[in-house]
N, C-alpha and C positions, 0 to 999 in steps of 0.2 A: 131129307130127314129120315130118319130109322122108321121104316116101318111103310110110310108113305102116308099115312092117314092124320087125321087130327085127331088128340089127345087134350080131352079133359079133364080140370084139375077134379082131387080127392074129396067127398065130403062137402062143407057147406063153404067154401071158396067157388066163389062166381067165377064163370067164362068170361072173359071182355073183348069186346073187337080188339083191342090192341095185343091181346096174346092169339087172337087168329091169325092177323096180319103176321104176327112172327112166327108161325109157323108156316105160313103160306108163303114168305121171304126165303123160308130155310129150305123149304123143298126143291129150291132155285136154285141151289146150288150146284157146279160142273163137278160131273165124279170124279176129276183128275185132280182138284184144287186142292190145295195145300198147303199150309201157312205156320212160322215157326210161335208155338202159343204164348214164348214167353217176348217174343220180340212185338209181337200183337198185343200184350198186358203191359208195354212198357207205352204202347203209344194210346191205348186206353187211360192208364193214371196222366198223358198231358190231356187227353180230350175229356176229361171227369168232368167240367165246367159246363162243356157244352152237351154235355148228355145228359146230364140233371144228376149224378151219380156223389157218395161222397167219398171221403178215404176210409174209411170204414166198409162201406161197400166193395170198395176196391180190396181189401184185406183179405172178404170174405172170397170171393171172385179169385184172387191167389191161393187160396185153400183148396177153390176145385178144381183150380188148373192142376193140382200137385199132385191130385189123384187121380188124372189123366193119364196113361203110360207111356204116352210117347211124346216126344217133342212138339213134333207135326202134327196139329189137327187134319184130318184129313176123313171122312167119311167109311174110307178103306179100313183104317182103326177104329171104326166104332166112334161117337161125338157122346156119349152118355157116361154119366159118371154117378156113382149110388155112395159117396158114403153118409153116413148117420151123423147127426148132428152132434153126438160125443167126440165123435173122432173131427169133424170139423173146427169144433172149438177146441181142440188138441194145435192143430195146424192152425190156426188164427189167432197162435197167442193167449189161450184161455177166456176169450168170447165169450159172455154168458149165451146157453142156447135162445133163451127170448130174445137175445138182439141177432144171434143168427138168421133166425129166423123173420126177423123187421128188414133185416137188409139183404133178403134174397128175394123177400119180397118187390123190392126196390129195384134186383137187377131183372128180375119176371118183368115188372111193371117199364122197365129202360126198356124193353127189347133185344136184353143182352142174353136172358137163357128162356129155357122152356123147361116147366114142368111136365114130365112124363110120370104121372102117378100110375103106380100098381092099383090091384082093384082092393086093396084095405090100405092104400096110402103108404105101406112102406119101401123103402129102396133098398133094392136086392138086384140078382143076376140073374137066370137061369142058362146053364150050359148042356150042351151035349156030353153024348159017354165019353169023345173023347180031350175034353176041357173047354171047349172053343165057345163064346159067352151067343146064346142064340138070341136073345130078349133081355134087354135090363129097364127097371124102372129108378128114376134117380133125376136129374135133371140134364138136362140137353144144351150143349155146346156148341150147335150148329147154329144159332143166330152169329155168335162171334166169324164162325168160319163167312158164313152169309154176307156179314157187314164189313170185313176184314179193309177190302178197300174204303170206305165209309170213315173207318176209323182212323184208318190213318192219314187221310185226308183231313179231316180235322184237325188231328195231333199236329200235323204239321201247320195249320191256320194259326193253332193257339201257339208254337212256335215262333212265328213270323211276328205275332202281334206283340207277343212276349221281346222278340228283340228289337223289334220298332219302336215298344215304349223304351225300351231301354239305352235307345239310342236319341230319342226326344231328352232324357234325362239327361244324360250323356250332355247334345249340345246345350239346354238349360243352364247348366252346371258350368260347363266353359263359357258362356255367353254371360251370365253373373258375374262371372271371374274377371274378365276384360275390362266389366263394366266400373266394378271394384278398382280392383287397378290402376286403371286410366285414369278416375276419378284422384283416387290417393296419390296417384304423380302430379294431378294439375294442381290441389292442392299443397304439398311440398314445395311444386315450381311457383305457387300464388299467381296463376293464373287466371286475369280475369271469368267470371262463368260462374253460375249459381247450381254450382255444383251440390248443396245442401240437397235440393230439391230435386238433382238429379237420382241420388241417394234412395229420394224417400220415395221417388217415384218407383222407382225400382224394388222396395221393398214393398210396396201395395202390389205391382206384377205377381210377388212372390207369394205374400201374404194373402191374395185373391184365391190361389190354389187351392182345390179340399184337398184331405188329408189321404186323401189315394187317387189322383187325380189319372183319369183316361186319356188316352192317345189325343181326342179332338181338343181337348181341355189345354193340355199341354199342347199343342201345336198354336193353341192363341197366344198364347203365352211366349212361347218361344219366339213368334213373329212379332211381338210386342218390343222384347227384349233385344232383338237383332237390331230393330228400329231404334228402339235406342243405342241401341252401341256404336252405329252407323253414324248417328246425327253425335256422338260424343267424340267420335273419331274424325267428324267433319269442322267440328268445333275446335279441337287442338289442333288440326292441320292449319287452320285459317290462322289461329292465334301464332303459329309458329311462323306461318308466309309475314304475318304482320310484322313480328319479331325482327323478322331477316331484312326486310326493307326498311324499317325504322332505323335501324343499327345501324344504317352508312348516311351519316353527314349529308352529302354531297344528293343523295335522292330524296330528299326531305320531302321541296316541292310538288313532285312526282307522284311521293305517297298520299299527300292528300289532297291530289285533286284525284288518282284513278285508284287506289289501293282498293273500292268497294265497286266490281263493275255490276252490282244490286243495288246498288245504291239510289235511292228514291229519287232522287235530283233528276235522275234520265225520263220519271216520269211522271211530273208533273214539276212547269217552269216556277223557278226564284225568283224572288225581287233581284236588281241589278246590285242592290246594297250587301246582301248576303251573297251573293255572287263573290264579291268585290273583298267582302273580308274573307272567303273562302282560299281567293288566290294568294293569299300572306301566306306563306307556309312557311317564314321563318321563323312564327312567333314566337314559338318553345323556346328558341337559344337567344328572344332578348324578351324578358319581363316587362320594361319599360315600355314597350313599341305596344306589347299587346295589353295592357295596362292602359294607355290614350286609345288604342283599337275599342277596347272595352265601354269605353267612356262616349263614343262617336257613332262606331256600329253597332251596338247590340250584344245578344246572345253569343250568332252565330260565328262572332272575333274570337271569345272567350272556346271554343272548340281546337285550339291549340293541338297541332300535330294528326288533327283528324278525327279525336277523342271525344267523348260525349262527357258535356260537363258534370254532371248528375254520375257519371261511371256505373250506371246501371248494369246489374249484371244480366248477361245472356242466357236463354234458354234451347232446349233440343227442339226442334223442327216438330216434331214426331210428336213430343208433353204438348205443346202449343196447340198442335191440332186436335189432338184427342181432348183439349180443356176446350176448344172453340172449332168444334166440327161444322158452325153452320158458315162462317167464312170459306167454305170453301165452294159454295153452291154461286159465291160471286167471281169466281174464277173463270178465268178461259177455260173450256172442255171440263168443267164441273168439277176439274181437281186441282189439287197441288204439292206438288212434287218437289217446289225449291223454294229459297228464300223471296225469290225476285216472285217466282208466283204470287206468295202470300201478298209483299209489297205493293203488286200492281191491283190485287183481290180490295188490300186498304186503301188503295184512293178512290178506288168505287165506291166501298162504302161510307169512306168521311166524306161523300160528296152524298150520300142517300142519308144520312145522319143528318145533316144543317154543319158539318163543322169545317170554318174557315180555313182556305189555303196555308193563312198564315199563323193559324192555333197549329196545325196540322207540323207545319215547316218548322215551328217552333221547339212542338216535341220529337220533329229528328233533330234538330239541332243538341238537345238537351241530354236526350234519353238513347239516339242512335237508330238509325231508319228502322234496322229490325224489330225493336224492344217497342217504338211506335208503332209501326205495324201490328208486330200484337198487344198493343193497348188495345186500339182498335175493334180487332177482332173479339177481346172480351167486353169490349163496349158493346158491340154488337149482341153479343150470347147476353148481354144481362138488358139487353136494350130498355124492357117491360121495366127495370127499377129507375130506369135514369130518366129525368125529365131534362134537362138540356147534356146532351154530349157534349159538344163547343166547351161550354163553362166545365163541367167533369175532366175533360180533356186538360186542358188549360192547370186547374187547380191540380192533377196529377202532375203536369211538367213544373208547377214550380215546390212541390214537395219534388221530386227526383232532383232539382237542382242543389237544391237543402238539403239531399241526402236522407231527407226520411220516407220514399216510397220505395219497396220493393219488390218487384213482380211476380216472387216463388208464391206468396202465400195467394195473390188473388186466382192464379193457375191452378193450383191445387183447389181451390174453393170450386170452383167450375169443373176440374174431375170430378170431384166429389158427388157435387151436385147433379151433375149431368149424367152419373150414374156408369159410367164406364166401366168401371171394375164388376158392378152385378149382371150388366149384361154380357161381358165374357163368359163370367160362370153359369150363367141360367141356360 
């Protein structure tokens, strides 16, 4: 710094440790160093944020770089700059001097300049006979030249952060889009799946956001969102393998004994009876057969083609768990990952509940292994209001048979409740 010494301000402005440390930074400076001032003021307005500075400040800070004479700061030129607060507010756009003076304050108080007062406070030169500036009093540029690496080290953070969020938005944005999409094709194609609820799940994702939402915030989000697009994209796959092997005649059979290799049957055994109307797999192309089927076996005759009588619609993997997180502490290795997990997770707990093999057997026959599985599982999460599951159980499979139970609203109610969406945000 000019001079070598430290310099206290004019009049009744207090000294503060934090304008000694910037002078004692600035004396630190190497005498060859040298840095372009306007390319250093460009990387000061990205790091404004994190230096506590505002764009107003920043105005006034381009007004005394402008009175600097050379490009290069550099100590060799001199780092001190005097003009008058008239002529500042000239160069700042017409600034009233009271706010020039609040926001130079602000770049003193950053550590961005140093006051060098004269001994009556005002900023002047004095040169030699033959022009050459020997002393000026005015304010001091050498914190900038000091911090130069500092600052643009920053500039470039808030850079990074800058296009990180904007690449969270970015994938958000396409990740919506798919979800959309997919949805409105399955829709159009009237494919089985409770796509309503797909919808609205996804719009609480959205709607959970605040209104300027950070990198961490957005990253829950977006991993929410993938999950679902995944378990959406897992669902039309299936329904389309379905599709293709249903369509040929000749594999009827085939399809409904192996078409689901989730399918609850592998874990925990059937009566011989339901076995037995299982292996009919013709019964779709004759009415009559399955019709006396009906009247002799059961339910489980009446599941034609593989089909859950009730045609309850399906949910995403991903809604399921986020409505009924504590099924999965009955899982092997504490989690779950597929369908067959969750499936093997409910016959644990219909067996830790009181509820029968055959209440149990009955709601996959009705409602579909899956959709009973996660009955299940929000038996489980509401466990504290039901006083017999078995009979709850039971009373839900013969409304899904009547077509008046369906599984989007109780799902949602258990989001809701279970608070998922506030503890993303909080």
């Amino acid at each position: 710094m000019n001079g070598g010494s430290v310099t206290t301000p004019f009049g009744r402005r207090p000294m503060t440790l934090g304008m000694f440390s910037s002078q004692v930074v600035s004396r630190q400076i190497e005498p060859d160093k040298s840095v372009d001032k306007w390319k250093l003021y460009r990387a000061l307005c990205e790091a404004r944020s994190m230096l506590g500075i505002s764009d107003r400040a920043l105005a006034v800070m381009n007004a005394l770089l402008s009175f600097y004479p050379k490009n290069e700061l550099s100590e060799e030129n001199g780092l001190v700059v005097f003009p008058s607060n008239a002529q500042l507010s000239l160069r700042a756009h017409g600034m009233a001097e009271q706010t020039i003076r609040r926001h130079l304050a602000v770049l003193v108080g950053a550590g961005l300049l140093i006051r060098k007062d004269s001994p009556n406070g005002k900023r002047y030169a004095r040169k030699d006979r033959s022009g050459s500036i020997e002393d000026a009093f005015g304010f001091s540029l050498a914190p900038l030249l000091a911090r130069s690496e500092e600052i643009e080290a920053l500039a470039a953070q808030v850079v990074a952060d800058r296009l990180h969020l904007q690449r969270l938005r970015e994938r958000l944005t396409l990740c919506r889009r798919d979800v959309s999409k997919l949805v409105e094709t399955a829709l159009e194609e009237d494919l089985t799946g409770d796509w309503d609820a797909v919808i609205t799940y996804q719009r609480d994702l959205v709607g959970a956001l605040s209104r300027n939402p950070g990198a961490s915030e957005l990253e829950g989000a977006l991993e929410d969102m993938e999950q679902l697009r995944e378990d959406v994209v897992n669902q039309l796959e299936n329904l389309l393998d379905s599709r293709k092997i249903s369509g040929n005649p000749d594999q009827d059979e085939r399809h409904i004994q192996n078409s689901n290799p989730d399918s609850i049957f592998e874990l925990e055994p059937s009566s011989e009876t339901k076995q037995g109307a299982k292996a009919e797999g013709d019964n779709e192309r004759h009415p009559k057969t399955e019709a006396q089927q009906d009247s002799s076996s059961g339910t489980a005759a009446r599941r034609a083609g593989g089909q859950p009588v009730g045609d309850l619609k399906s949910f995403p993997l991903g809604l399921v768990l986020q409505a009924c997180p504590q099924i999965s502490d009955y899982a092997a290795g504490g989690s779950i990952s597929s369908w067959r997990d969750l499936m093997a997770a409910a016959v644990t707990v219909r067996s830790m509940l009181g509820v029968s093999p055959s209440a149990y057997q009955e709601a996959c026959d009705i409602m579909g292994p899956e959709n009973a599985a996660t009955v299940i599982a929000c038996i489980l999460e509401r466990g504290g209001h039901i006083n017999s599951a078995g009979g709850y159980l039971r009373d839900l499979t013969r409304r899904a048979e009547r077509g008046e139970f369906a599984l989007g609203p109780m799902l949602m109610a258990l989001v809701r409740a279970n608070g998922v969406t506030a503890r993303r945000t909080g």
